[in-house]
C-alpha positions in Angstrom: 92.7 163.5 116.4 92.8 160.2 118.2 96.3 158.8 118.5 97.0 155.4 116.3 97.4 153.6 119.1 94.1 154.7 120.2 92.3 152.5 117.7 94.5 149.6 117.8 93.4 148.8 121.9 89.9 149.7 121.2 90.0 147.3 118.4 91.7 145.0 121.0 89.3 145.6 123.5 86.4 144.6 121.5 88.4 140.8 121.1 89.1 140.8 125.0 87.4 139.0 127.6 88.0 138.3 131.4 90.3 135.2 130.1 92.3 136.7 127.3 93.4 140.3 127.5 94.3 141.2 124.2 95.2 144.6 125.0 97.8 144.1 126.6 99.1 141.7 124.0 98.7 144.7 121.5 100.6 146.6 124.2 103.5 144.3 124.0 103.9 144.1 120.6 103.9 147.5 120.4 106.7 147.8 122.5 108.6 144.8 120.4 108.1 146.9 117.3 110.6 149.8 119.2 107.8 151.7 120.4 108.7 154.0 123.6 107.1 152.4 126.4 105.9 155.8 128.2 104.0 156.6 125.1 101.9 153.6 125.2 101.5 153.3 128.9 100.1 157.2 128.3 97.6 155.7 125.4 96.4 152.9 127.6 96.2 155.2 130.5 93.9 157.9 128.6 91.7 155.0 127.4 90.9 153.8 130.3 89.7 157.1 131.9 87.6 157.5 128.4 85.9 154.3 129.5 82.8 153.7 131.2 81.6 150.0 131.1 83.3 148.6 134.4 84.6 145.3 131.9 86.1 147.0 129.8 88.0 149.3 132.5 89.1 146.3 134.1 90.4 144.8 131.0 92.3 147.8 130.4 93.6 148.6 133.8 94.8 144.7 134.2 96.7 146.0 130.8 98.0 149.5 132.4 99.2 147.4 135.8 101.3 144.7 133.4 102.3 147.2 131.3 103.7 149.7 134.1 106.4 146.7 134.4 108.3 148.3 130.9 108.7 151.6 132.0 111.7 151.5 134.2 113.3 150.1 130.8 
């Protein structure tokens, strides 16, 4: 079974483009919500070696690379 998260960046990704990375908005207000940081950096981290179009891996790895900034939290 997928985790929730899972299905809220894929949704996300869908709505991205190279201008606006709405992953990584999703990631954030994840983390506003309380969420543990490590356990969605470890969600966007699976997705993005699920992923095979080279867009979308981009749009996800720009989200991983910002997102790495809220671990040391």
């Amino acid at each position: 079974m997928p985790h929730p998260f899972a299905q809220i960046f894929e949704k996300a990704l869908k709505r991205s483009s190279d201008q606006e990375n709405f992953v990584l908005e999703e990631a954030r207000g994840l983390h506003k919500k309380g969420y543990s940081p490590q356990e969605i950096y470890d969600v966007l981290a699976q997705l993005h070696r699920e992923l095979l179009g080279d867009s979308d891996r981009e749009i996800v790895g720009e989200a991983l690379e910002e997102f790495a900034t809220y671990l040391g939290e």
